[in-house]
ROLUM-127918 format. One record per atom (N, C-alpha, C, O): x, y, z. Coordinates in steps of 0.001 Angstrom, whole numbers, padded with zeros to 6 digits, always signed. Layout:
N
XYZ;...
//
This chain:
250
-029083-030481+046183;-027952-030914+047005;-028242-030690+048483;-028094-031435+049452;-028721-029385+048366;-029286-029390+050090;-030799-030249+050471;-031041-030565+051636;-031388-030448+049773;-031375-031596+050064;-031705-032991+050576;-032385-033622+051384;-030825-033080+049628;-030028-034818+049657;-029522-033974+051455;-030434-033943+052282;-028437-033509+051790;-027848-033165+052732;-028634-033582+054340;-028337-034269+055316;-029838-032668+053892;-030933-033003+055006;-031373-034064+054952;-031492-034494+056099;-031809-035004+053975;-032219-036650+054300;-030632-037224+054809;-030457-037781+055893;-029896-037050+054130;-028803-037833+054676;-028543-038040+055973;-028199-039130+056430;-028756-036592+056887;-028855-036151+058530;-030106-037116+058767;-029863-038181+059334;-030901-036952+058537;-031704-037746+059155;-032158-039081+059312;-032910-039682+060079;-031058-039485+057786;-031285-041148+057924;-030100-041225+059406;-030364-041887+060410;-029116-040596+059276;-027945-040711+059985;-028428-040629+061549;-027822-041270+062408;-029496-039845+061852;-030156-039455+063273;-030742-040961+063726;-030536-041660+064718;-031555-041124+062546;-032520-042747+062941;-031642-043835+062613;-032213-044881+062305;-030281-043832+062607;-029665-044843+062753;-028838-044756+064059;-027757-044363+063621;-028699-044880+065340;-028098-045318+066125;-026897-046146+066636;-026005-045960+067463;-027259-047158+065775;-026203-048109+066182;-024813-048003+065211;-023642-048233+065512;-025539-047469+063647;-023793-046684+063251;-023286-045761+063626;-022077-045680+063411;-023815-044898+064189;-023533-044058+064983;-022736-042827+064296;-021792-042270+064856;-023104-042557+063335;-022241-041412+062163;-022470-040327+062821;-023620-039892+062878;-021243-039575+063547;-021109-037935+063696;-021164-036892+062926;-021448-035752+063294;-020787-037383+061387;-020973-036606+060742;-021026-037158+059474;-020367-038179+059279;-021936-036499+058218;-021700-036583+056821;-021037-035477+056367;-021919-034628+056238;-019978-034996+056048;-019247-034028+055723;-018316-033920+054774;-017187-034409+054828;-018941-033050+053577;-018423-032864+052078;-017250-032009+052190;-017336-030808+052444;-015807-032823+051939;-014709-031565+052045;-013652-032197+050945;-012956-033206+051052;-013761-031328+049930;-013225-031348+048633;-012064-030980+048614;-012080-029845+048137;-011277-031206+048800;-009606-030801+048732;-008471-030815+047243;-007947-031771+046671;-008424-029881+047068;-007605-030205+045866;-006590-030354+046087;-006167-029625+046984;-005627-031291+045487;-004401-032011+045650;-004061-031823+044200;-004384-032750+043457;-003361-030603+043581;-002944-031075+042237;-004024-030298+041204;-004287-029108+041028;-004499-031488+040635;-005638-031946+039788;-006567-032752+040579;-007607-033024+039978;-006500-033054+041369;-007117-034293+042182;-008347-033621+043516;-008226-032702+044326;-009323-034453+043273;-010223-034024+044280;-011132-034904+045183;-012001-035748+044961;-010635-034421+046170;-010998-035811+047136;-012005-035479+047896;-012098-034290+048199;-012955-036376+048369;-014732-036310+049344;-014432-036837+050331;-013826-037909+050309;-014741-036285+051347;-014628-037136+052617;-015468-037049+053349;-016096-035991+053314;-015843-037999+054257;-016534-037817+054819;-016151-038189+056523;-015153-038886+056707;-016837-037784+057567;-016741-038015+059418;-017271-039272+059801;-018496-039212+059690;-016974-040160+060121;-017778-041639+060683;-017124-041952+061885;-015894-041999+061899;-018009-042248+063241;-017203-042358+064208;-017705-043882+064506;-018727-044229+065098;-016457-044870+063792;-016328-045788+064083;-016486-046207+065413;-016153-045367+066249;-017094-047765+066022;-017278-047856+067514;-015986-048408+067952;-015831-048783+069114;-015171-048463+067183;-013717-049010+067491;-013384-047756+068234;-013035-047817+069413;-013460-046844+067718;-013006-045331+068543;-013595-045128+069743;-013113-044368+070583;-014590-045737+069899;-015618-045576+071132;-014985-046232+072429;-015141-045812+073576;-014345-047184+072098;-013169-048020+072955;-011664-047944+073593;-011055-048706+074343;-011345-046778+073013;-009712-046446+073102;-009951-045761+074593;-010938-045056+074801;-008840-046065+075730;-008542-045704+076555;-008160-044337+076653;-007080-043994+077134;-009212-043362+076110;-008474-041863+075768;-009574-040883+076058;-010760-041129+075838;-009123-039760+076562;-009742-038267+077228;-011292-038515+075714;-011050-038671+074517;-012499-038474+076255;-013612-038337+075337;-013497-039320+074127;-013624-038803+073017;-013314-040427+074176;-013429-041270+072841;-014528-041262+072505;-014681-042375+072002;-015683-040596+072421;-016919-040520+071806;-016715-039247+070887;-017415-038954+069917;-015700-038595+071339;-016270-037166+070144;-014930-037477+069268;-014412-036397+068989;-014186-038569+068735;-013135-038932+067868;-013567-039503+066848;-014017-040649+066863;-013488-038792+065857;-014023-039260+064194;-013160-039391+062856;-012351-038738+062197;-013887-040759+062845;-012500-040972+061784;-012358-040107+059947;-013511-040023+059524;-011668-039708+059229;-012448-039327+057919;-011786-040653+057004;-010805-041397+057000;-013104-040374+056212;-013133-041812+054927;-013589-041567+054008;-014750-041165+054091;-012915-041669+052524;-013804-041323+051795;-015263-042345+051571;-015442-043525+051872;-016199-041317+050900;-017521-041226+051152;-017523-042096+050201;-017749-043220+050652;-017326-042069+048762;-017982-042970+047537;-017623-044163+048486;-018676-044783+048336;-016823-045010+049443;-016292-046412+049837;-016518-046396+051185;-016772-047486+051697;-016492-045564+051786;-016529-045696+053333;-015148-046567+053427;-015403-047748+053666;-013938-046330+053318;-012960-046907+053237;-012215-047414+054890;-011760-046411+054339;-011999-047593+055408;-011146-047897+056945;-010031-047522+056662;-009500-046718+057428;-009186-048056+055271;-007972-048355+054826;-007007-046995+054992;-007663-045985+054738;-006072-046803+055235;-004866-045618+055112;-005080-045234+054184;-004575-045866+053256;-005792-044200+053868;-005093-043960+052318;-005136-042067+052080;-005620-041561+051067;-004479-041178+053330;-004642-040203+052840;-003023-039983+052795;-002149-040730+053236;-002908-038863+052199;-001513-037847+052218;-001095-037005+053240;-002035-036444+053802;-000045-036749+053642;+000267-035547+054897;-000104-034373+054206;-000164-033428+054992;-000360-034081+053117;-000775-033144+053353;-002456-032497+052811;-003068-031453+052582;-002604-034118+052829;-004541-033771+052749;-004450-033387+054786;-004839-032371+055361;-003881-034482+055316;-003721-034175+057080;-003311-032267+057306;-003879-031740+058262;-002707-031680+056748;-002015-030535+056591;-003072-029719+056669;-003154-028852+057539;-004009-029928+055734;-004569-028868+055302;-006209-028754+056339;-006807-027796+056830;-006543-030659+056309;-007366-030330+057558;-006975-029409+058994;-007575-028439+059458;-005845-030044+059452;-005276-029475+060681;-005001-027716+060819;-004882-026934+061762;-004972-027584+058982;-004643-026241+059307;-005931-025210+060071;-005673-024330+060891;-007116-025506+059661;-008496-025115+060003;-008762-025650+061350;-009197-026798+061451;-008544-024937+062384;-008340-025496+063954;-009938-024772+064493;-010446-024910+065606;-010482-024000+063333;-011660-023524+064104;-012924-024254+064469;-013892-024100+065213;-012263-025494+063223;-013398-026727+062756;-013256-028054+063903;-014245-028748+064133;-012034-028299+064531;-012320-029017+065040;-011212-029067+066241;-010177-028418+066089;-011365-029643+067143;-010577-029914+068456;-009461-030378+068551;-008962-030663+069640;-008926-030521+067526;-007862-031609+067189;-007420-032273+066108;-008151-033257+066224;-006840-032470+065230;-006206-033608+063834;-005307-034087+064440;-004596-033517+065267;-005234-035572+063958;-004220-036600+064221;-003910-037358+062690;-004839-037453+061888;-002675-037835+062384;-002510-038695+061400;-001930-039901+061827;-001113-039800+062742;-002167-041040+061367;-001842-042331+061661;-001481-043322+061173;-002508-043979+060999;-000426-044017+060734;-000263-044816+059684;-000527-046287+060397;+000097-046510+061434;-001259-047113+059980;-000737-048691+060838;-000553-049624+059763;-001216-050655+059652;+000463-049211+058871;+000770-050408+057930;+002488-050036+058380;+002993-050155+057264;+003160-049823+058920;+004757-050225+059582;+005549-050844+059961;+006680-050455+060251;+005065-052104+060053;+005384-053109+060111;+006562-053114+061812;+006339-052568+062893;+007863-054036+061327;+008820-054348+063042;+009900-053360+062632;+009913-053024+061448;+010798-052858+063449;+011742-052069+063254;+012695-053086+064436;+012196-053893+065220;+014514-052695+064248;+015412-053616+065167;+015932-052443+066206;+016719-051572+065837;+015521-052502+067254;+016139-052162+068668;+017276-052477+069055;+017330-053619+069511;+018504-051738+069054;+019861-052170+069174;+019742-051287+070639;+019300-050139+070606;+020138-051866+071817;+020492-050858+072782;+021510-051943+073632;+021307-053022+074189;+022766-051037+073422;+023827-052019+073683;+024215-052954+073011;+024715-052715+071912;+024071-054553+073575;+024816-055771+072322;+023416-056151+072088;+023311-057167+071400;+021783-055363+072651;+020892-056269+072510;+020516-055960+071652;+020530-054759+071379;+019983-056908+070785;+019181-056238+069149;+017741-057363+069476;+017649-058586+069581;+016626-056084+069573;+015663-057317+069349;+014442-056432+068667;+014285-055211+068686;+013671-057414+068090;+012489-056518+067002;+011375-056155+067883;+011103-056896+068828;+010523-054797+067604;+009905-054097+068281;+008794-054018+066976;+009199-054456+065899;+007096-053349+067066;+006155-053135+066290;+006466-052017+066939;+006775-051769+068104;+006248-051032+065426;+006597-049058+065562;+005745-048820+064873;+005439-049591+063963;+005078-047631+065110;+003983-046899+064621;+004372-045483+064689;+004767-044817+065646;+004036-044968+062643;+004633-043724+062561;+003499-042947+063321;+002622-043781+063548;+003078-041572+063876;+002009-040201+064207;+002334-039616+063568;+003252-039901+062799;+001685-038444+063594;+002114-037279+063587;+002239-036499+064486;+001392-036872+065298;+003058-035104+065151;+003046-034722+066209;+002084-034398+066644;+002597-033682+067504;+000961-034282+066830;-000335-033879+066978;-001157-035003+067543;-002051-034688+068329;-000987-036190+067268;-001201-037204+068040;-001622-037553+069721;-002709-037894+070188;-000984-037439+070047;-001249-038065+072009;-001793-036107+072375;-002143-035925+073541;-001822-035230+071731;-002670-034085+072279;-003882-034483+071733;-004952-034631+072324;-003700-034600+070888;-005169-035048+069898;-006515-036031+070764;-007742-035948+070819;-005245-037135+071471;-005894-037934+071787;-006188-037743+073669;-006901-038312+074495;-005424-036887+073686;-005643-036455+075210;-004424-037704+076315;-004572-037890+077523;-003537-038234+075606;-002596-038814+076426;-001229-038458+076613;-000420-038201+075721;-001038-038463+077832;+000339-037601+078363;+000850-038724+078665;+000224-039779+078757;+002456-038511+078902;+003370-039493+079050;+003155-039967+080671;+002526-039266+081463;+003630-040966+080954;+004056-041344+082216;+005671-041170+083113;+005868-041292+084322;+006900-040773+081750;+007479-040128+082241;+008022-039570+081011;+007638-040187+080017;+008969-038377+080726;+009329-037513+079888;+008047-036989+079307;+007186-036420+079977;+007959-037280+077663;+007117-036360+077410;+006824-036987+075948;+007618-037539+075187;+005443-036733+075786;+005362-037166+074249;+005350-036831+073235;+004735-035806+073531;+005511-036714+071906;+005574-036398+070315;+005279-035426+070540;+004840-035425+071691;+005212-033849+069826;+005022-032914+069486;+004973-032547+068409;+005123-033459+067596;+004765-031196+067830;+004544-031038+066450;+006009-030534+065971;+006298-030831+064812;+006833-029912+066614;+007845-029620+066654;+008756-031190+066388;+009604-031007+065515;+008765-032249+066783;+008852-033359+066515;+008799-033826+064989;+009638-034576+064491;+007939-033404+064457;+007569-034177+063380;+007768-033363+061862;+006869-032819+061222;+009119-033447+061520;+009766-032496+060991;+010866-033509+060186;+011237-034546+060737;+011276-033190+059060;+011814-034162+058065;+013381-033803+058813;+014010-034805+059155;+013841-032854+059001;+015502-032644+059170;+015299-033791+060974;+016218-034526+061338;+014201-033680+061645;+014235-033988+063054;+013986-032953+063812;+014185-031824+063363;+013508-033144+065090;+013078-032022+066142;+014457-031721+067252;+015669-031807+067056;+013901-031454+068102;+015031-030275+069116;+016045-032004+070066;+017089-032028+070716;+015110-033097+069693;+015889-034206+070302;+016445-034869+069084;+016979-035944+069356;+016471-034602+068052;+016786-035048+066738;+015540-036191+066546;+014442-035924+067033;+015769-037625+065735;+014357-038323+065569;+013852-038721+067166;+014350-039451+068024;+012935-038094+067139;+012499-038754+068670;+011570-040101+069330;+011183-040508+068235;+011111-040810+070052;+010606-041983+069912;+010050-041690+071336;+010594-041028+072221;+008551-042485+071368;+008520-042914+072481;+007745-043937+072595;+006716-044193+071969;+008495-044774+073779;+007698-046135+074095;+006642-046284+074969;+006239-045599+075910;+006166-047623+074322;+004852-048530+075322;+005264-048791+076663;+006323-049373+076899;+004578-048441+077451;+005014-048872+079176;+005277-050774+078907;+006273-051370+079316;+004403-051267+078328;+005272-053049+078266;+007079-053180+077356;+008030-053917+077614;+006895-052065+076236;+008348-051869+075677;+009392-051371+076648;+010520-051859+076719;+008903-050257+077478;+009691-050265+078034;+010192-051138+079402;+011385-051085+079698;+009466-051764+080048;+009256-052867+081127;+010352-054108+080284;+011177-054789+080893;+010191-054153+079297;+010775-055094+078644;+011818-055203+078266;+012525-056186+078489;+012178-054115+077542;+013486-053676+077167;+014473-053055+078120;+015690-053232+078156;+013654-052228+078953;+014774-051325+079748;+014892-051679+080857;+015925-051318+081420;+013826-052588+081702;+013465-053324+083322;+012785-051729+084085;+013097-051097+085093;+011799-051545+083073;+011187-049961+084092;+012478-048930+084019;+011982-047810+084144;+013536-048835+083911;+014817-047695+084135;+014333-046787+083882;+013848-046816+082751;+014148-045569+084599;+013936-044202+084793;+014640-044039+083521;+014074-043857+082443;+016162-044130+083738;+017334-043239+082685;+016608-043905+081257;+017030-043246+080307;+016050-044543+080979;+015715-044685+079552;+015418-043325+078592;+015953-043096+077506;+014193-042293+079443;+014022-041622+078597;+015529-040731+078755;+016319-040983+079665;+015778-039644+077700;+016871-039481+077247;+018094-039689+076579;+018949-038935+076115;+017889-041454+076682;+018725-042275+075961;+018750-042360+074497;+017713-042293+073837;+019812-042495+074020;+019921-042349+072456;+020288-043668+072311;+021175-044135+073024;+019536-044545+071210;+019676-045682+070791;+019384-046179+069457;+019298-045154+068780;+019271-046746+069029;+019563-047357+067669;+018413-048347+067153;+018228-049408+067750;+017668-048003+066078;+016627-048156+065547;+016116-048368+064043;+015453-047615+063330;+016651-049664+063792;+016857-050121+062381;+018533-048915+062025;+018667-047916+061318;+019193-049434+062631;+020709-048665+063107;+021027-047343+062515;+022049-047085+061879;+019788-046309+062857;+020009-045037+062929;+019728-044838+064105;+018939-045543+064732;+020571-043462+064755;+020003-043416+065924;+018831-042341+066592;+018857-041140+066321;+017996-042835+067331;+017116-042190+067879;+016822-041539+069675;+017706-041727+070511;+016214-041196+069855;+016184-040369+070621;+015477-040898+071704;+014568-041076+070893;+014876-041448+073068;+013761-041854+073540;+013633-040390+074169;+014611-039770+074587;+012171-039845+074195;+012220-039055+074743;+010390-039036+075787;+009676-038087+076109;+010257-040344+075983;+009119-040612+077033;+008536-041689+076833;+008440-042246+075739;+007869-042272+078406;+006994-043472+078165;+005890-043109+078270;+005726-042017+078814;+004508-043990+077725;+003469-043625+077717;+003071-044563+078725;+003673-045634+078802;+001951-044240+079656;+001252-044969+080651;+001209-046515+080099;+001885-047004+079193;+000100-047201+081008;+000379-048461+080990;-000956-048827+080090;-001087-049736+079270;-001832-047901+080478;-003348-048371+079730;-003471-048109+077837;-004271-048453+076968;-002091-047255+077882;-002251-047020+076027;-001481-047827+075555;-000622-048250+076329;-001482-048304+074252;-000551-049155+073535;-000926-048566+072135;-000298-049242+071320;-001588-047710+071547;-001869-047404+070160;-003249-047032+069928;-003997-046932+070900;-003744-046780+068568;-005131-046472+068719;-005919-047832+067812;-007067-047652+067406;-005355-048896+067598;-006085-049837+066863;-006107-051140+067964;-005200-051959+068113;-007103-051107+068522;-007874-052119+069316;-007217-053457+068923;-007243-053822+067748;-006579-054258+069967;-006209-055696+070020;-004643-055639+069262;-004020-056667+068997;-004212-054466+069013;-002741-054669+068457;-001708-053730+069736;-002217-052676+070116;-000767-053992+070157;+000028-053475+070918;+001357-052962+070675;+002391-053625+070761;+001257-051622+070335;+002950-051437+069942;+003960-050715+070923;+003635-050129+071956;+005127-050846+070467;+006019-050497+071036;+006458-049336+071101;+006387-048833+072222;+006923-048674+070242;+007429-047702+069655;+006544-046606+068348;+005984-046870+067285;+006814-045237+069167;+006049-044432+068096;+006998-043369+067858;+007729-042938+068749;+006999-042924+066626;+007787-042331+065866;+006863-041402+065205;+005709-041647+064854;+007762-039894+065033;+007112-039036+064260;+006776-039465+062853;+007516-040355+062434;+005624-038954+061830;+005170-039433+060279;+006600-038641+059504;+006964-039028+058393;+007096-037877+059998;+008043-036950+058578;+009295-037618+058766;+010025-037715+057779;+009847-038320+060370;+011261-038689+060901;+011056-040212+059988;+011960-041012+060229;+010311-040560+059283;+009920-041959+058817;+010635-042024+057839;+010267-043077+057320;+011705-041460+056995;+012630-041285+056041;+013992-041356+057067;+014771-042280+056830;+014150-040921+057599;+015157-041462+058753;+015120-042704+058916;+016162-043313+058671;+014319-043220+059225;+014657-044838+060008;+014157-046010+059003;+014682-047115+059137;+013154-045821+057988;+012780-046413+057266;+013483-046452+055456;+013474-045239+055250;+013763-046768+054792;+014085-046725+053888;+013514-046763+052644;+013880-047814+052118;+012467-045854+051569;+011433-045639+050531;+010071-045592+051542;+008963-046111+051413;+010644-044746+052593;+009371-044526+053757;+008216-044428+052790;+008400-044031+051639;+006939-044811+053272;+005572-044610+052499;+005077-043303+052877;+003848-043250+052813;+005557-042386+053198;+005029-041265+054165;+005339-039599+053668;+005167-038683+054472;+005770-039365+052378;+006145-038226+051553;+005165-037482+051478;+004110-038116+051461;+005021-036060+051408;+003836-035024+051103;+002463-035753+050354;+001310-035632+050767;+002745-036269+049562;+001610-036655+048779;+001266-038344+048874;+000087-038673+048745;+002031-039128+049040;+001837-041024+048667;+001017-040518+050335;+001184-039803+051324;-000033-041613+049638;-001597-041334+050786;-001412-043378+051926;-001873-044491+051674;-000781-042996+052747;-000753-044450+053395;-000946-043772+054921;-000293-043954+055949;-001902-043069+054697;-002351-042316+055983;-003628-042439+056516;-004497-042251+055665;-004171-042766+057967;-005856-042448+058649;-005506-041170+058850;-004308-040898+058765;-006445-040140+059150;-006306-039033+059476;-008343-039231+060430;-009461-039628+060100;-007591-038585+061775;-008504-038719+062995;-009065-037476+063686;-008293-036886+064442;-010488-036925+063508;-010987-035888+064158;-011468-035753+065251;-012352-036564+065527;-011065-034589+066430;-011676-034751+067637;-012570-033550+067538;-011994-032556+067093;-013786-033403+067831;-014819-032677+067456;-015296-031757+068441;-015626-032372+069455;-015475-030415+068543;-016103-029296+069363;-016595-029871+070555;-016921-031051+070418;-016737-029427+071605;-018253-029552+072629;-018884-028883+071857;-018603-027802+071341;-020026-029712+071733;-021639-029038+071276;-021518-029073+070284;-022481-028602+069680;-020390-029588+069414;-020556-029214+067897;-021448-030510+067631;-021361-031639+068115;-022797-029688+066212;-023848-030449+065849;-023324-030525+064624;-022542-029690+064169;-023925-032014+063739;-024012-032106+062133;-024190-030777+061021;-023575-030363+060038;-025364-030395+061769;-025332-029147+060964;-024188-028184+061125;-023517-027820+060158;-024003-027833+062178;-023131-026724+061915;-021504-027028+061753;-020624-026167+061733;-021303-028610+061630;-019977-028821+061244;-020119-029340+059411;-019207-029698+058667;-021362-029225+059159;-021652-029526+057816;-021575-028212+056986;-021386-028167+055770;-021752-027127+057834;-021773-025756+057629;-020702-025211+057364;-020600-024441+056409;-019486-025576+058336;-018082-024902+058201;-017018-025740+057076;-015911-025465+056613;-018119-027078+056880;-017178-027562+056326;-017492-027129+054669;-016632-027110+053788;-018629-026865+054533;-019158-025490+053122;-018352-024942+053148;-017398-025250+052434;-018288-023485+054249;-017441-022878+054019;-016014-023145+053736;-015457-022349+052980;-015393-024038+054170;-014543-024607+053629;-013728-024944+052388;-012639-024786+051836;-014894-025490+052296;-014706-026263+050731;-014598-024882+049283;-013872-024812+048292;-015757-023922+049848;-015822-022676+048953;-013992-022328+048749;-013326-022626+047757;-013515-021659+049946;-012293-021540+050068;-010976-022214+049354;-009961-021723+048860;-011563-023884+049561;-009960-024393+048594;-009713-023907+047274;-010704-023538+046644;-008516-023825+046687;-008156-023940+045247;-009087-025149+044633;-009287-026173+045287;-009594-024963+043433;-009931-026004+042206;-008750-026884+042223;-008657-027809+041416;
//
């Protein structure tokens, strides 16, 4: 097994242009269930308007090299819980389809994208005014603003005409109400290249506004996104992630 491990690094070294940060075995038990994953830093990531998009790695499982959503909050949980391993966890859903914006008599459809609070730190983007998602945020009862939201600098240009007073405003969102509690600059719109959304919403507040939300402890309609050490090498994130793995429950 070790290795396979070491050719694997080194096919991964003499390949360049896929550009794999990491091959990394992390076995998680869910249940009965045991899942492989592996680090690939897609060049789509290489592109996002965000603090170091070179050290952002996506995990996929390994037997498929999958792109597709498909983890659980709390396969995300359990990575994030191990903060020694990496710089950051983010979770991401982009199957969410439009949600209806009621503010006032106006009702008009918006593209919303659930995070998790961990998100825009993750990714190194701060708001342009108020403030963005938190982890405190992303909480099934709701956070300290109750469900909180925040918009795209074009959502809000659009919807509100730039208005300062937006953030703070409580408004109505597939007609529950929500919270705005910041805009994001003008250069972010999401983390999937050529799509632009509006509205981002915590992953747990997604039972709030959505109805048979896809987003429960376990139903896997999740990316989950790694931001990686300075200096951290293959080996030694192949290393912790051993240790790791020793550690989970069967």
């Amino acid at each position: 097994m070790l290795q396979d491990l070491r050719l694997a690094i080194r096919s991964l070294r003499a390949t360049p242009v896929v550009t794999c940060v990491a091959v990394l075995s992390l076995a998680l038990g869910i249940g009965a269930n045991t899942a492989i994953f592996s680090l690939v830093d897609r060049l789509v990531l290489r592109s996002l308007p965000v603090r170091e998009p070179a050290k952002l790695a996506l995990v996929v499982t390994t037997a498929q090299l999958s792109y597709t959503p498909n983890y659980s909050y709390a396969v995300f949980e359990a990575v994030a819980a191990h903060t020694e391993l990496f710089d950051g966890v983010l979770a991401v859903a982009n199957c969410c389809g439009q949600s209806t914006l009621a503010v006032g008599d106006s009702h008009e459809f918006v593209d919303r994208l659930f995070v998790s609070g961990s998100y825009f730190a993750t990714l190194g983007v701060n708001a342009l005014l108020g403030r963005v998602l938190t982890p405190a945020d992303d909480r099934l009862a709701g956070g300290p603003d109750g469900t909180a939201v925040v918009l795209s600098y074009p959502a809000w240009k659009r919807h509100f005409n730039g208005d300062a007073k937006a953030v703070g405003m409580h408004v109505l969102l597939d007609r529950v109400p929500v919270t705005i509690v910041g805009v994001l600059p003008p250069f972010f719109v999401g983390t999937e290249v050529g799509r632009t959304l509006d509205v981002f919403l915590p992953i747990r507040g997604a039972s709030a506004v959505v109805s048979r939300a896809p987003f429960d402890q376990y139903s896997t309609a999740l990316n989950v996104i790694v931001r990686l050490k300075p200096g951290q090498t293959v080996a030694a994130s192949a290393a912790a992630v051993r240790e790791l793995v020793a550690k989970l429950p069967a």
